[in-house]
KEMI-485664 format. One record per residue: chain; x, y, z of N, C-alpha, C, CB in turn. Coordinates in steps of 0.05 Angstrom, whole numbers, plus 5000, padded with zeros to 4 digits. Atoms other than C-alpha are relative to their C-alpha. Glycine has a CB too. Example, Ala and Ser with C-alpha at 12.3 -4.5 7.8 and 13.67 -1.06 7.14 Angstrom:
2
(node A (5018 4976 5000) (5246 4910 5156) (5018 5024 5000) (4980 5001 5025))
(node A (4984 4976 4999) (5273 4979 5143) (4985 5022 5014) (5009 5009 4971))
***
This chain:
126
(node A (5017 4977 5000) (5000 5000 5000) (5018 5025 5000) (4981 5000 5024))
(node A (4989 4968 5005) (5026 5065 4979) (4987 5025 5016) (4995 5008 4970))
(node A (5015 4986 4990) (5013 5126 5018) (5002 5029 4972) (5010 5003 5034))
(node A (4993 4979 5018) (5004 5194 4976) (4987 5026 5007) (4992 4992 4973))
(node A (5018 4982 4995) (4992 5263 4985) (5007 5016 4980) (4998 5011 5025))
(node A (4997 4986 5026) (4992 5327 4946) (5027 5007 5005) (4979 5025 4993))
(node A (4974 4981 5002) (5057 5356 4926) (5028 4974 5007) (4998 5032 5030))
(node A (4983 5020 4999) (5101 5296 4943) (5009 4978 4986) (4996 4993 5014))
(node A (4998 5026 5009) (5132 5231 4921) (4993 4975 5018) (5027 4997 4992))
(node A (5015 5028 4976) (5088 5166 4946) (5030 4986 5003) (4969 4971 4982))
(node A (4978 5012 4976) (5136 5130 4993) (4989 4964 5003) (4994 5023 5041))
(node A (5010 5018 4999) (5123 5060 4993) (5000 4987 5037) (5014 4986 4977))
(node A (5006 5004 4962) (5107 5035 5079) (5014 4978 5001) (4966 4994 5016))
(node A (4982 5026 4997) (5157 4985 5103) (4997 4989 5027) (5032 5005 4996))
(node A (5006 5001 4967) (5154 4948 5166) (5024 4979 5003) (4964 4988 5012))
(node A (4974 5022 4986) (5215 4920 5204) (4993 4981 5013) (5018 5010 5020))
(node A (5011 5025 4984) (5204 4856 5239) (5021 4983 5004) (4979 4983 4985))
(node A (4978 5020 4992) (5261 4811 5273) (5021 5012 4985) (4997 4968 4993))
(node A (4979 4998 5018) (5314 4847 5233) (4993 5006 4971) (5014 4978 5001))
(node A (4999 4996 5025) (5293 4843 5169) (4976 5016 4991) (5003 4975 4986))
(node A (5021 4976 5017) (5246 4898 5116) (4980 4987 4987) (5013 5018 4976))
(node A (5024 5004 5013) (5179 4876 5092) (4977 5012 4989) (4992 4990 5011))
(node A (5009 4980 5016) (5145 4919 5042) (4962 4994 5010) (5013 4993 4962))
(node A (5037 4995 4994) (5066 4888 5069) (5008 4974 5016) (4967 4999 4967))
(node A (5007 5017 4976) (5054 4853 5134) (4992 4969 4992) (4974 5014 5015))
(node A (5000 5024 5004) (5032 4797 5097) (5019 4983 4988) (4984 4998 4992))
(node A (4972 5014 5010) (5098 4774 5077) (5006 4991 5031) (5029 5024 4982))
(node A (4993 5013 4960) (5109 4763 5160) (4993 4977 5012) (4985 5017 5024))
(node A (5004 5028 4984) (5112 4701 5188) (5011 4996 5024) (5009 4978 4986))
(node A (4989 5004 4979) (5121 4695 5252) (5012 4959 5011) (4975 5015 5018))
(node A (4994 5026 4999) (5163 4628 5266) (5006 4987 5020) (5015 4996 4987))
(node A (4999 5004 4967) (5174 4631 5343) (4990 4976 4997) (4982 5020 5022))
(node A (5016 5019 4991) (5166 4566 5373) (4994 4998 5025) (5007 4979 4995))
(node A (5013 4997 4973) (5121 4561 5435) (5014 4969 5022) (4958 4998 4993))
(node A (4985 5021 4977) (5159 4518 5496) (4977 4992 5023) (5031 5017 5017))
(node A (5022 5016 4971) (5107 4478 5542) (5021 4991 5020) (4979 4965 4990))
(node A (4973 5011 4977) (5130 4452 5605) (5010 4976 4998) (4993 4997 5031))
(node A (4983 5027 5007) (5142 4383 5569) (5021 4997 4984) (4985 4982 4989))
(node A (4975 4993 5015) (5197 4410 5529) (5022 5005 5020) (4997 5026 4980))
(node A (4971 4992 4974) (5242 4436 5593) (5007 4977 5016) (4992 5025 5027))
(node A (4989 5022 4979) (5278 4380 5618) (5024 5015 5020) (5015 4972 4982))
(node A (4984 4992 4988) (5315 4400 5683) (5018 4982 5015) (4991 5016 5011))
(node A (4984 5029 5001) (5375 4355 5697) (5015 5023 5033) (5028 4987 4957))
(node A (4985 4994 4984) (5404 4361 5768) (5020 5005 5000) (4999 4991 5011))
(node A (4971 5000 5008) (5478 4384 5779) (5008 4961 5009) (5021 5031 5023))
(node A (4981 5021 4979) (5525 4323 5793) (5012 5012 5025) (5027 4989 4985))
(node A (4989 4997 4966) (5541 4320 5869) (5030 4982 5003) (4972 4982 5026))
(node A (4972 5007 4993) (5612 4309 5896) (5004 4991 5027) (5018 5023 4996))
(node A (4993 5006 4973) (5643 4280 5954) (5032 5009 5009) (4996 4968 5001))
(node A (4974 4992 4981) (5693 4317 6000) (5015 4980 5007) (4994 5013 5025))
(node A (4996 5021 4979) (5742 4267 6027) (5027 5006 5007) (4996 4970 4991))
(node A (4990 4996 4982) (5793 4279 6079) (5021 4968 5002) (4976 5009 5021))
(node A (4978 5027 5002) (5855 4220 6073) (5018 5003 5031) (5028 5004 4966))
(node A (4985 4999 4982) (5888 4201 6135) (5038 5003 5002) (4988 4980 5008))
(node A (4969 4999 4996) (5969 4210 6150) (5013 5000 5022) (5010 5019 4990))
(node A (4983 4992 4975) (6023 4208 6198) (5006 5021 5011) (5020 4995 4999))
(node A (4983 4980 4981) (6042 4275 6212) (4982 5023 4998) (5033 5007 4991))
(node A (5012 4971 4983) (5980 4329 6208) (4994 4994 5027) (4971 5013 4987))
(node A (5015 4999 4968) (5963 4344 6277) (4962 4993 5000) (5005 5041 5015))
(node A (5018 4993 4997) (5894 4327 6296) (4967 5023 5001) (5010 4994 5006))
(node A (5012 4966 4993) (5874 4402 6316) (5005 5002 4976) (5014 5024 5022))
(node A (4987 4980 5031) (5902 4422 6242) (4965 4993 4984) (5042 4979 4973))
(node A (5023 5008 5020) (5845 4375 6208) (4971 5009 5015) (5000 4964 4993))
(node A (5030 4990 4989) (5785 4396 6264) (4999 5029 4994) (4993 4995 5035))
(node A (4989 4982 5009) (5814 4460 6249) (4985 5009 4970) (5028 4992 5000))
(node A (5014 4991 5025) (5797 4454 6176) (4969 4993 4997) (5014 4989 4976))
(node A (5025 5006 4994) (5735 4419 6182) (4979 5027 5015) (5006 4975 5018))
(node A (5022 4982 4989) (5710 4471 6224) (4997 5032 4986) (5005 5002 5033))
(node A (5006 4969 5021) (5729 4535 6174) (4992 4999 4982) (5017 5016 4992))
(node A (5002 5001 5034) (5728 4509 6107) (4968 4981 4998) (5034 4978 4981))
(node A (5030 5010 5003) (5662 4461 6120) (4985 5010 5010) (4994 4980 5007))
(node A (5016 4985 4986) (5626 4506 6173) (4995 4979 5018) (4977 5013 4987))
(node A (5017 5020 4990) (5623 4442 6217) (5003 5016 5038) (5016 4961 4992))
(node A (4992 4993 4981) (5617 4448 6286) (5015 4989 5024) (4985 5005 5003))
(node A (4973 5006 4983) (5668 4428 6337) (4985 4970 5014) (5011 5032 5030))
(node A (5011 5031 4993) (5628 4351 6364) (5004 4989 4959) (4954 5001 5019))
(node A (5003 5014 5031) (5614 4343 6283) (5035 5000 4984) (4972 5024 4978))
(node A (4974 5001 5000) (5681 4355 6265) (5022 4982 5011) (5004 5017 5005))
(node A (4981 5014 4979) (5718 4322 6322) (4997 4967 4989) (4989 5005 5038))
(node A (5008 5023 5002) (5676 4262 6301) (5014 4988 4965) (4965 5002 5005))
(node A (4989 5001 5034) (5695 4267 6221) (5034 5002 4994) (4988 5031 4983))
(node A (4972 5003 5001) (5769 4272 6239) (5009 4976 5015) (5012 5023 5009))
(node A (4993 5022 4985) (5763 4210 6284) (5006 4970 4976) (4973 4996 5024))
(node A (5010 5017 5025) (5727 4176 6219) (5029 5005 4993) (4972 5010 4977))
(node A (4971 4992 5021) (5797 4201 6180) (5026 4983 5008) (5011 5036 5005))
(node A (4980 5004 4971) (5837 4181 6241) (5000 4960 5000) (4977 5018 5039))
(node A (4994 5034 4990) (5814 4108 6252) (4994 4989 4971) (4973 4983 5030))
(node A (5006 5012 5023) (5786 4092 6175) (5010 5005 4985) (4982 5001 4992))
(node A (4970 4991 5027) (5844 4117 6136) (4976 5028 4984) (5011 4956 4962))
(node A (5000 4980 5019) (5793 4166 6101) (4968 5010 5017) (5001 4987 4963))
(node A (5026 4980 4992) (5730 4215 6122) (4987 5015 4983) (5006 5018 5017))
(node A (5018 4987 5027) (5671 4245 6079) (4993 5030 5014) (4964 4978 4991))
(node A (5006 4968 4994) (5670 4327 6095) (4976 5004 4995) (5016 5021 4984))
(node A (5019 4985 5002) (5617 4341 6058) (4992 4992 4975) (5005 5027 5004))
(node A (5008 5007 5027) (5570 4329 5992) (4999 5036 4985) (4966 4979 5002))
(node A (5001 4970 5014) (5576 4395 5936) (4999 4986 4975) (5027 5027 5005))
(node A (4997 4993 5032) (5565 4411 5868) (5035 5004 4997) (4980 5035 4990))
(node A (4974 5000 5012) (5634 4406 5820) (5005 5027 5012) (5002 4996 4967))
(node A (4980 4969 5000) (5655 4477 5827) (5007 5007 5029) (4982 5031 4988))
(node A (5004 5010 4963) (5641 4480 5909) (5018 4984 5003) (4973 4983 5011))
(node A (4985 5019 4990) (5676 4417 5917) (5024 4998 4996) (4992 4981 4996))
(node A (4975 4993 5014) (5734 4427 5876) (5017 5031 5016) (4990 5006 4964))
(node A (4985 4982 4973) (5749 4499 5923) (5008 4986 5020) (4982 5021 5014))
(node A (4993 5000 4974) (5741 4472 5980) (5025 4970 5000) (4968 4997 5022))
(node A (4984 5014 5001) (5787 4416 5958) (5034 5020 4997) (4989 4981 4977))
(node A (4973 4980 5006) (5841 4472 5934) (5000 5013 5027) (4997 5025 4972))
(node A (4992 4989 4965) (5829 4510 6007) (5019 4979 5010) (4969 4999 5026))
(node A (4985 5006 4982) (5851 4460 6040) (5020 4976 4996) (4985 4998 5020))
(node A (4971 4999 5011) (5903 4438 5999) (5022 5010 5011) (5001 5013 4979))
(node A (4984 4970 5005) (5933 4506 5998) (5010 5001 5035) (4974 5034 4987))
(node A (4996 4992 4968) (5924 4514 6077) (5019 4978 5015) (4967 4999 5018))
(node A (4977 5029 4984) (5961 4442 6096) (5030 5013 4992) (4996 4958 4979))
(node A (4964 4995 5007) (6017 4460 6048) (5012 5032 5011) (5006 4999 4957))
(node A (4985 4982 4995) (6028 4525 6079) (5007 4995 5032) (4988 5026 4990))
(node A (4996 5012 4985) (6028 4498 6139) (5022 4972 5008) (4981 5000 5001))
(node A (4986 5013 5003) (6072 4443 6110) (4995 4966 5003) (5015 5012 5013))
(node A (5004 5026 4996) (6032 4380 6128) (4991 4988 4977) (4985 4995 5020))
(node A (5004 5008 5026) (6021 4330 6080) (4967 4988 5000) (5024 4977 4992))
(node A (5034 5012 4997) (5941 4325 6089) (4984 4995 4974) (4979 5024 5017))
(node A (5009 4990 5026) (5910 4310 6030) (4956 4998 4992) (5022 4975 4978))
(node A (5036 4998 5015) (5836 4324 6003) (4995 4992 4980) (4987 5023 4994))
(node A (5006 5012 5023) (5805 4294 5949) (4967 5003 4992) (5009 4971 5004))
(node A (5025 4998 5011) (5732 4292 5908) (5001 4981 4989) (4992 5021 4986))
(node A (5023 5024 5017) (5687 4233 5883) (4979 5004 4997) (4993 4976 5009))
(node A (5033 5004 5011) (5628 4228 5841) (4983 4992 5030) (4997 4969 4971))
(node A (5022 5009 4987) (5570 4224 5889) (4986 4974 4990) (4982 5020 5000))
***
């Protein structure tokens, strides 16, 4: 459709749509597709397991120590999770998502070896 008035040149009407110029609305197709809630599949993260390896030479206090900064535990729950470490060669800190579990594995890494003990932390698939 052309518009026209006096004294001018008719202009032909364009209409933008998603990006591109369409000289009449009925060239427009809208191609959106509509998402129901049987299309969204929501997939849980994978969960990790903290684990705490026993050794000869951290101190006791060093591992309730970490347990109680780097996990938030509290000083009975802790004491108990370093006993686990202590008498079962190995102890479960805590369950996290990959990225979570993987810090708090580098914390307390980082914190033994500056401290110099050879404690080591580790992560397993849940």
């Amino acid at each position: 459709m052309e518009t026209k008035s006096k004294g001018t040149i008719s202009q032909p009407r364009l209409y933008i749509m998603d990006t591109k110029i369409f000289k009449n609305m009925d060239e427009y197709e809208d191609d959106t597709n509509v998402i129901t809630k049987s299309d969204i599949k929501i997939q849980e993260p994978s969960m990790y397991r903290v684990l705490l390896h026993n050794d000869d030479y951290t101190p006791m206090e060093f591992v309730v120590d970490i347990l109680e900064s780097v996990f938030n535990m509290r000083n009975p729950h802790a004491t108990q999770i370093m006993m686990d470490v202590h008498q079962k060669g190995i102890g479960v800190c805590g369950v996290y998502t990959y990225e979570i579990a993987e810090t708090k594995v580098a914390i307390v890494t980082e914190s033994a070896r500056k401290e110099e003990y050879p404690l080591k932390c580790t992560m397993e698939q849940d």
